[in-house]
The first five atom37 places (N, CA, C, CB, O) and aatype in JSON, in Angstrom:
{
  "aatype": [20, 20, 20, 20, 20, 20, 20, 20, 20, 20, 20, 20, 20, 20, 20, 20, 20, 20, 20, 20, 20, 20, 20, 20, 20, 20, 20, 20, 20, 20, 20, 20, 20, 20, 20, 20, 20, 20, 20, 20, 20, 20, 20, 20, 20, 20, 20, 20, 20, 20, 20, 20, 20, 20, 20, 20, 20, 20, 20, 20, 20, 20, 20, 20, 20, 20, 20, 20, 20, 20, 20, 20, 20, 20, 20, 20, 20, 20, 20, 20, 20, 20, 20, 20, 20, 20, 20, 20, 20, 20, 20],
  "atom_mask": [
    [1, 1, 1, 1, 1],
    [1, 1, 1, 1, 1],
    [1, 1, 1, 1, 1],
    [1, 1, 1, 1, 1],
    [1, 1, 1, 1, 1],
    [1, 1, 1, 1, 1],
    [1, 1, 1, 1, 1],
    [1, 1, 1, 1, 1],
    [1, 1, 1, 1, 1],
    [1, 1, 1, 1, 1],
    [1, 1, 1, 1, 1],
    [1, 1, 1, 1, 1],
    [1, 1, 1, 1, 1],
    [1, 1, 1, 1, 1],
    [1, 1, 1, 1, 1],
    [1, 1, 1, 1, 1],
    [1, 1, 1, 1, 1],
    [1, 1, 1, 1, 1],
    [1, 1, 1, 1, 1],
    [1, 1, 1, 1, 1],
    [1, 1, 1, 1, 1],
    [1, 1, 1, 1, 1],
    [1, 1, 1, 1, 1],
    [1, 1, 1, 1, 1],
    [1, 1, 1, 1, 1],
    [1, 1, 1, 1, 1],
    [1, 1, 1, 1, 1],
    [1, 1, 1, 1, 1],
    [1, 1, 1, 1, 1],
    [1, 1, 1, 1, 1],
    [1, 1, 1, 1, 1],
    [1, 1, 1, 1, 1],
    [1, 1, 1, 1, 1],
    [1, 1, 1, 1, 1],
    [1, 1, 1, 1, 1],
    [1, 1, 1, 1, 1],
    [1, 1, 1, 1, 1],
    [1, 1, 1, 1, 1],
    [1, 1, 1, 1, 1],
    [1, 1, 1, 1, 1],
    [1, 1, 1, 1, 1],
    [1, 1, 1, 1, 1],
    [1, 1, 1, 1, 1],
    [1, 1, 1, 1, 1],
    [1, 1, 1, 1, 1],
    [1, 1, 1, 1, 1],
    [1, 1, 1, 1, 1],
    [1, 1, 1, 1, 1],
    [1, 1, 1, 1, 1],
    [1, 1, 1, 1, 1],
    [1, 1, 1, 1, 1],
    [1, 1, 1, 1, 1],
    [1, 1, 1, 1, 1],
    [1, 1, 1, 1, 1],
    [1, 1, 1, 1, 1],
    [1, 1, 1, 1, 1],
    [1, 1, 1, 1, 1],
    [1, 1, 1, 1, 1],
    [1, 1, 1, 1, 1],
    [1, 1, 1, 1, 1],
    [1, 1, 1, 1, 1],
    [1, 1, 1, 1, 1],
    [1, 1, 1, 1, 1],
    [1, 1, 1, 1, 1],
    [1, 1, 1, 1, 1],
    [1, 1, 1, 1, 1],
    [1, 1, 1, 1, 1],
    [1, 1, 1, 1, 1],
    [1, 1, 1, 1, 1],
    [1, 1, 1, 1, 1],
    [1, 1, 1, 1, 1],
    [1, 1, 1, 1, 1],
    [1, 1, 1, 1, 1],
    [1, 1, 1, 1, 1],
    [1, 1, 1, 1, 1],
    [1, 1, 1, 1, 1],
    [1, 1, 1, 1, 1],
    [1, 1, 1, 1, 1],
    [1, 1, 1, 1, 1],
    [1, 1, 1, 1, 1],
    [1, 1, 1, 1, 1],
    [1, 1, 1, 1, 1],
    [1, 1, 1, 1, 1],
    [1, 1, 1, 1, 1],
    [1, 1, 1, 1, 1],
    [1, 1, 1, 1, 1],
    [1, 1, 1, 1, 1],
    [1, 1, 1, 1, 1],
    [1, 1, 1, 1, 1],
    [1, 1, 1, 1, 1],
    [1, 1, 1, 1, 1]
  ],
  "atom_positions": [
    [[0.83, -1.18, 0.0], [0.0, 0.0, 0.0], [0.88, 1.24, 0.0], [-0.95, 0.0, 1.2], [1.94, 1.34, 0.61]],
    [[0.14, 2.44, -0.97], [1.27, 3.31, -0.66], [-0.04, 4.58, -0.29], [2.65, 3.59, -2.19], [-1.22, 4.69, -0.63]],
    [[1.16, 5.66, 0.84], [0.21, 6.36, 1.73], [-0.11, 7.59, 0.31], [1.05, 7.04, 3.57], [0.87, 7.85, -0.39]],
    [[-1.31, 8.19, 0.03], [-1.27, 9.47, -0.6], [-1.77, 10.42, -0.11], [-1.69, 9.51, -1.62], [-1.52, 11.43, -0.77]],
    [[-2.67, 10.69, 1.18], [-2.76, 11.47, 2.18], [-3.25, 11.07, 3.71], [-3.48, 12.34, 1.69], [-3.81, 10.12, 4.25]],
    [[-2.49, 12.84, 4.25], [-3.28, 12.02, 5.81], [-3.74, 13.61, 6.41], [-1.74, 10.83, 7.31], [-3.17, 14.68, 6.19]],
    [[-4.72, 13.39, 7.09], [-5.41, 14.61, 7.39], [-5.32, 14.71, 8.89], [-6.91, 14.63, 6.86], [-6.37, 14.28, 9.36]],
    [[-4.5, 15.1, 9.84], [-4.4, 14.95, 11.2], [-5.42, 16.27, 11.89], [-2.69, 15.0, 11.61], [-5.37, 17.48, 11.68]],
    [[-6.41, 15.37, 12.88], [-7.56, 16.56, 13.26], [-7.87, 16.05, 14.84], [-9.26, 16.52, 12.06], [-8.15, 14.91, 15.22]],
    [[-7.73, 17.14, 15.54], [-8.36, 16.63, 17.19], [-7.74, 16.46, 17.73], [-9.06, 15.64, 17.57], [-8.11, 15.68, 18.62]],
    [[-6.16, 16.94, 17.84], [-4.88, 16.54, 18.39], [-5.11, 17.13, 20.4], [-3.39, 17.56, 17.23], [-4.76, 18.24, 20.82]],
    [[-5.51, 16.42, 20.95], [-5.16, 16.5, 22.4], [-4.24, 16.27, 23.64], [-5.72, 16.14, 22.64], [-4.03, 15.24, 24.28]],
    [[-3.89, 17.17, 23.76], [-2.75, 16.47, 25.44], [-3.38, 15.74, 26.25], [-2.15, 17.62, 26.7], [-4.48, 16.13, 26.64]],
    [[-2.89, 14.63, 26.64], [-3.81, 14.16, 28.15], [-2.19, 14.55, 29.09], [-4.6, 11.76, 28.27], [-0.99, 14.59, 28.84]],
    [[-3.14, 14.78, 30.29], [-2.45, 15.47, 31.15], [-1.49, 14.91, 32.01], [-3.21, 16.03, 31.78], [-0.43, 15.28, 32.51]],
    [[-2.63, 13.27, 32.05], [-2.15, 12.46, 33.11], [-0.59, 11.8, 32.08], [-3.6, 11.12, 33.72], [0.58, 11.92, 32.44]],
    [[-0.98, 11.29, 31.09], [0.01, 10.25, 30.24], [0.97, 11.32, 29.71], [-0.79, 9.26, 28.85], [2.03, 10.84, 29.3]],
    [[0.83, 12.85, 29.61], [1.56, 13.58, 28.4], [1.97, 13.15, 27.33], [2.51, 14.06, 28.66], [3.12, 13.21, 26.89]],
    [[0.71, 12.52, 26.72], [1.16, 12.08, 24.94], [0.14, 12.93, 24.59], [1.0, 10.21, 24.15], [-0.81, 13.28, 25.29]],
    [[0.41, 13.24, 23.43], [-1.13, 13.69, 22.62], [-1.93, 12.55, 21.75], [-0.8, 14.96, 21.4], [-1.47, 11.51, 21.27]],
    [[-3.1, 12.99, 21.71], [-3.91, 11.59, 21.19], [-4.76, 12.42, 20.06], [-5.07, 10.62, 22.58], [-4.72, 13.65, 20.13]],
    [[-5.33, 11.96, 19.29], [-5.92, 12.3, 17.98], [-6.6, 11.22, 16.98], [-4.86, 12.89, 17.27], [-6.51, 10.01, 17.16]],
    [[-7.42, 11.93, 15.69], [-7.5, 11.48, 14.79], [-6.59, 11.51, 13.62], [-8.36, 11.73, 14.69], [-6.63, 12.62, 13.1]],
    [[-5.57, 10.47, 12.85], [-5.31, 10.85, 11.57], [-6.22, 10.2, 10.64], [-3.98, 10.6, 11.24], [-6.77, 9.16, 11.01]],
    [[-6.45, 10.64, 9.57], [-7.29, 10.22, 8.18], [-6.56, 9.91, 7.0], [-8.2, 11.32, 7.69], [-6.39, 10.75, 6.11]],
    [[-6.04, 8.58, 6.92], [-5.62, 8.38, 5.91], [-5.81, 8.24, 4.9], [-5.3, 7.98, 5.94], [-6.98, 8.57, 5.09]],
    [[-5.76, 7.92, 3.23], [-5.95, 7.98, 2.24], [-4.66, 6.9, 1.7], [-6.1, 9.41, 1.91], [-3.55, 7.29, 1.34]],
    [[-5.05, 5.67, 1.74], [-4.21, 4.91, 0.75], [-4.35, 4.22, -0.11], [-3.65, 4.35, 1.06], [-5.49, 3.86, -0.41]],
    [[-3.42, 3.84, -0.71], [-3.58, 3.29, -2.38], [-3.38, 2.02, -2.42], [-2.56, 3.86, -3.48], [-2.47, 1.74, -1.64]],
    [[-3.92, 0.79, -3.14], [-3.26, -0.04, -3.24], [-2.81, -0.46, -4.52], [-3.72, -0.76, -2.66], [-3.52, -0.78, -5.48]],
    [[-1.19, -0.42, -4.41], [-0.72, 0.16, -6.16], [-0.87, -0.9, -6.97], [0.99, 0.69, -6.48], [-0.48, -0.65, -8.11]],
    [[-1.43, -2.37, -6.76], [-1.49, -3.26, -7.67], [-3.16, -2.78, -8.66], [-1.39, -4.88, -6.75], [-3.37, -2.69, -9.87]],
    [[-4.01, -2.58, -7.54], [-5.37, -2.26, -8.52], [-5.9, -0.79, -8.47], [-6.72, -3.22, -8.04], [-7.1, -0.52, -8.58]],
    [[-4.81, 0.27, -8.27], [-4.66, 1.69, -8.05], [-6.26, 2.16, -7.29], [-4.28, 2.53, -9.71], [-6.81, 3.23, -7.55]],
    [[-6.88, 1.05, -6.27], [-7.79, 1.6, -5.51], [-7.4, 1.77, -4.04], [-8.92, 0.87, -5.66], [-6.58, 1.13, -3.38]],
    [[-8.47, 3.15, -3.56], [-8.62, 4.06, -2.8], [-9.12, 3.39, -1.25], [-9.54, 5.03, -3.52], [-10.17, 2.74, -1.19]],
    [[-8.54, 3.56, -0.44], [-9.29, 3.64, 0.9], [-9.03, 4.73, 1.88], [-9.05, 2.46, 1.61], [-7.86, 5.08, 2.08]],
    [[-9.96, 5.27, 2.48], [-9.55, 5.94, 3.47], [-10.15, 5.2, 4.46], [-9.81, 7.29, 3.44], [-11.1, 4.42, 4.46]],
    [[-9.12, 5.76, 5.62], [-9.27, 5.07, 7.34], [-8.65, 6.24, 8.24], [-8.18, 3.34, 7.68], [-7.62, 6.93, 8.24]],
    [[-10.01, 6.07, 9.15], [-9.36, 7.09, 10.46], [-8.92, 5.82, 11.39], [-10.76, 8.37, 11.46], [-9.28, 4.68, 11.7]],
    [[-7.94, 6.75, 11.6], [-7.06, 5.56, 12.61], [-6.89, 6.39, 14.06], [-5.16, 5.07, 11.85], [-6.73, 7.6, 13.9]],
    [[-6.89, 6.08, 14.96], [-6.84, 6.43, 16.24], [-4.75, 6.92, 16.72], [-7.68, 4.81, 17.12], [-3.76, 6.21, 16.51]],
    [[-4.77, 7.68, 17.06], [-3.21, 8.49, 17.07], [-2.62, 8.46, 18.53], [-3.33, 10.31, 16.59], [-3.49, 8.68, 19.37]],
    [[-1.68, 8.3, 18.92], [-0.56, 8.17, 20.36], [0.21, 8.81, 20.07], [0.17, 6.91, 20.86], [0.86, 8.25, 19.18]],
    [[0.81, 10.29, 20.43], [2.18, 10.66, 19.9], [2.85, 11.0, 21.16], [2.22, 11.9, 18.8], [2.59, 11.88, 21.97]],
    [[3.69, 10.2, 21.15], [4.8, 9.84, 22.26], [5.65, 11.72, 22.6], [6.24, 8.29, 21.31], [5.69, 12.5, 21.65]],
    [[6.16, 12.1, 23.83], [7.44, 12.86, 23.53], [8.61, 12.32, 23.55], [7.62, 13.81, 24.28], [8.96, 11.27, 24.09]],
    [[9.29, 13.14, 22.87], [10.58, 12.97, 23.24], [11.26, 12.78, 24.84], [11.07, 14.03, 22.65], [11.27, 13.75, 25.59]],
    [[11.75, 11.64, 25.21], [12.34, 11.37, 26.57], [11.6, 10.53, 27.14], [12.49, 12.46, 27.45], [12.02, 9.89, 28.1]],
    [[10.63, 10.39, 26.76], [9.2, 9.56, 27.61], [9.56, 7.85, 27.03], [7.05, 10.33, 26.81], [9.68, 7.47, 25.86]],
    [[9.63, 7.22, 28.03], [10.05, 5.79, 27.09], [8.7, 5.4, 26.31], [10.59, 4.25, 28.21], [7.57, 5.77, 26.64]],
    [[9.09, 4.44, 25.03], [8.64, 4.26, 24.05], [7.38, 3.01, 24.45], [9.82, 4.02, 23.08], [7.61, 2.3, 25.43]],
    [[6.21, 2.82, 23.73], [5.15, 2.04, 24.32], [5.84, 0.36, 24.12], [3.5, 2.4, 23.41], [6.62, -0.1, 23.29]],
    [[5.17, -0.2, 25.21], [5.76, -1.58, 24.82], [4.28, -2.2, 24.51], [6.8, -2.48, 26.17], [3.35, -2.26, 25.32]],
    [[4.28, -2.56, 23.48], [3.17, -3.14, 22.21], [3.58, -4.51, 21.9], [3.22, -2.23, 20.62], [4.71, -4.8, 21.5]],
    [[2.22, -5.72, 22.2], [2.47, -6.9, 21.75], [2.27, -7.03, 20.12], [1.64, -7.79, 22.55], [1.53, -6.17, 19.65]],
    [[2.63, -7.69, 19.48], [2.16, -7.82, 17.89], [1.12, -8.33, 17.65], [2.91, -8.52, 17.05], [0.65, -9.23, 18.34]],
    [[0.47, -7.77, 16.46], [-0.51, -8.39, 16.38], [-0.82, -8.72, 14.84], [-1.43, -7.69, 17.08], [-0.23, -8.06, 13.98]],
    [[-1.66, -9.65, 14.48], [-1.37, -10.26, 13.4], [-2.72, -10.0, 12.58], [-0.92, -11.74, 13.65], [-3.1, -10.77, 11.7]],
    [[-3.43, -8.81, 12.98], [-4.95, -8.26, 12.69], [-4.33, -7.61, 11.43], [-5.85, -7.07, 13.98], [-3.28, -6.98, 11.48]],
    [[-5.05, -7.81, 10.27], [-4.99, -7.41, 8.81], [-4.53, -5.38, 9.44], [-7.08, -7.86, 7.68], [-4.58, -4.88, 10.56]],
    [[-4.16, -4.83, 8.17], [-4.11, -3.57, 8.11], [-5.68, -2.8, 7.91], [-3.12, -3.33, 6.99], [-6.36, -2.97, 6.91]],
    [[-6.11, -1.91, 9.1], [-7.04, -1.61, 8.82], [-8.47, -2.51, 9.34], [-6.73, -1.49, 7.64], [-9.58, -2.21, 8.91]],
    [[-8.33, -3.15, 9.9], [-9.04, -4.37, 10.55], [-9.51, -4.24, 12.07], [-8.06, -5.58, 10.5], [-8.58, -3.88, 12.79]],
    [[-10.19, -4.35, 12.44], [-10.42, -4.14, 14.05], [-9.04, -5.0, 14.83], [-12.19, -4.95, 14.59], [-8.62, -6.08, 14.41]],
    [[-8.62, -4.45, 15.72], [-7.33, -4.76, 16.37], [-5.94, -4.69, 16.1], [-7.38, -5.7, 16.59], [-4.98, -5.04, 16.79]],
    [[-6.04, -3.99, 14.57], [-4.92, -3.78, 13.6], [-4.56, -2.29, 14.72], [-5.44, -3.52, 11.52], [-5.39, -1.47, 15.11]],
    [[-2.79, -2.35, 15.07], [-2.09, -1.09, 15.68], [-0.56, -1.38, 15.03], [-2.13, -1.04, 17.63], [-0.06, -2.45, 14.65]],
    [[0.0, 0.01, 15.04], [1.33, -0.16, 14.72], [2.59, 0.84, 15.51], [1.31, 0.05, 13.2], [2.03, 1.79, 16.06]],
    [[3.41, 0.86, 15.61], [4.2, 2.14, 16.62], [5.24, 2.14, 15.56], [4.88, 1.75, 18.54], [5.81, 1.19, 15.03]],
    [[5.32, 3.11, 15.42], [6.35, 3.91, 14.23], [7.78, 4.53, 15.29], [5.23, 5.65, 13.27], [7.73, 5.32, 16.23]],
    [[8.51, 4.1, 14.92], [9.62, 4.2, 16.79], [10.34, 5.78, 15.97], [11.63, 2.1, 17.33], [11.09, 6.46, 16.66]],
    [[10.11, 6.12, 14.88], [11.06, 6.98, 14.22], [9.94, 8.52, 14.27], [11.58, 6.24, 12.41], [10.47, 9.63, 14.11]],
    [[8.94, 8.44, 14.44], [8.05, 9.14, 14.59], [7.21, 9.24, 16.32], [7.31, 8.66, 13.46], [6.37, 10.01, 16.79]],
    [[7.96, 8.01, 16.88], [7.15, 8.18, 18.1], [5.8, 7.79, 17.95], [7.16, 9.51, 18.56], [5.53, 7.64, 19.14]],
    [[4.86, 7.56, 17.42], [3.57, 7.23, 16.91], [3.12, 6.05, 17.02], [3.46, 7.47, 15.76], [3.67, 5.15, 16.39]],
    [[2.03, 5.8, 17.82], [0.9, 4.63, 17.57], [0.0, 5.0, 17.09], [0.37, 3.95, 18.56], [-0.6, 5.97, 17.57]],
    [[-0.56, 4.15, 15.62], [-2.08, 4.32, 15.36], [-2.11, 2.77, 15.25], [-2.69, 5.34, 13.89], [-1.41, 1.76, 15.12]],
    [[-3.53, 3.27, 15.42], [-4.93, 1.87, 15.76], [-5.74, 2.14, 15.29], [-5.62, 1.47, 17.08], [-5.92, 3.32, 14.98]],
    [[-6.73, 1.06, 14.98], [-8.29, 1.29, 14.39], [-9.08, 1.78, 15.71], [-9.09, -0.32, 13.67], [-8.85, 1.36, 16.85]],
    [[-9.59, 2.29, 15.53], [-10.3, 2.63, 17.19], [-11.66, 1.74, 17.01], [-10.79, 4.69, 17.58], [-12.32, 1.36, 16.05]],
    [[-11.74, 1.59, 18.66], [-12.9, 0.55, 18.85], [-14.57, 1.03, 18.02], [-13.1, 0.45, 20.74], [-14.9, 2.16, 17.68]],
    [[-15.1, 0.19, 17.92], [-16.57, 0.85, 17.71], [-17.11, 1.56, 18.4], [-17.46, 0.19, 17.62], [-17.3, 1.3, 19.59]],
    [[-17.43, 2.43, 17.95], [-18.88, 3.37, 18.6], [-19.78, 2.32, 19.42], [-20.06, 4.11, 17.15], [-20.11, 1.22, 18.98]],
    [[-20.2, 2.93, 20.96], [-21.19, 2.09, 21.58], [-22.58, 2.59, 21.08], [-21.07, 2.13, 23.17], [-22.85, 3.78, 20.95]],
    [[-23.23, 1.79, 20.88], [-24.71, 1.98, 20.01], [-25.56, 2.85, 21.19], [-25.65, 0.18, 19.54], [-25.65, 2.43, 22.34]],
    [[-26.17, 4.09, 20.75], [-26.91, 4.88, 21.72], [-28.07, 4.61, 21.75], [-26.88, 6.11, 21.61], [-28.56, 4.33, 20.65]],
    [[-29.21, 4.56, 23.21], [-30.15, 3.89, 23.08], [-31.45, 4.94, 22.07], [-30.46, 3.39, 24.63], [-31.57, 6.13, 21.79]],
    [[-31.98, 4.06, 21.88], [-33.32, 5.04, 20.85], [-34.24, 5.35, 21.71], [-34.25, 4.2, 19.53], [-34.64, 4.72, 22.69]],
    [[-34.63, 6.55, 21.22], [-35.92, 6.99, 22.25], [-37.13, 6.92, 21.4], [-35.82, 8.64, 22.94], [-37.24, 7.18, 20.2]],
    [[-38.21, 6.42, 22.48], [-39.2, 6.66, 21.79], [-40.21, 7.33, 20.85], [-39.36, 6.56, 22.15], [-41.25, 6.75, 20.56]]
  ]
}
């Protein structure tokens, strides 16, 4: 897959962890049948000095529920973020 955009939106500090957390929106290609997906992926951005996340592997397709990755050169975890909890209906 190759990346052709990413739209980073909602970037927050948490106070307690001091990472910032966010949405990025990706846009990738897959160059064998030049089709399109976009995916919001759920964002971790580490600082500098703060040790790095320790992440088990996981073998969840790209883009897949449970699919995460940590980019050690960027400091960065994204993940698919969990589902939305279904809100109840009113009458």
């Amino acid at each position: 897959m190759r990346l052709d955009a990413c739209k980073i939106g909602g970037l927050r500090v948490n106070a307690t962890t001091h990472t910032w957390n966010g949405i990025y929106t990706l846009t990738v290609i897959t160059p064998a049948t030049e089709q399109r997906q976009v995916l919001a992926l759920q964002c971790t951005l580490f600082p500098p000095g703060q040790a790095a996340p320790n992440l088990a592997d996981t073998d969840a397709p790209f883009g897949s529920a449970g699919w995460r990755w940590y980019l050690p050169e960027l400091r960065l975890v994204l993940a698919v973020p969990p589902p939305e909890p279904e809100l109840p209906s009113m009458s």
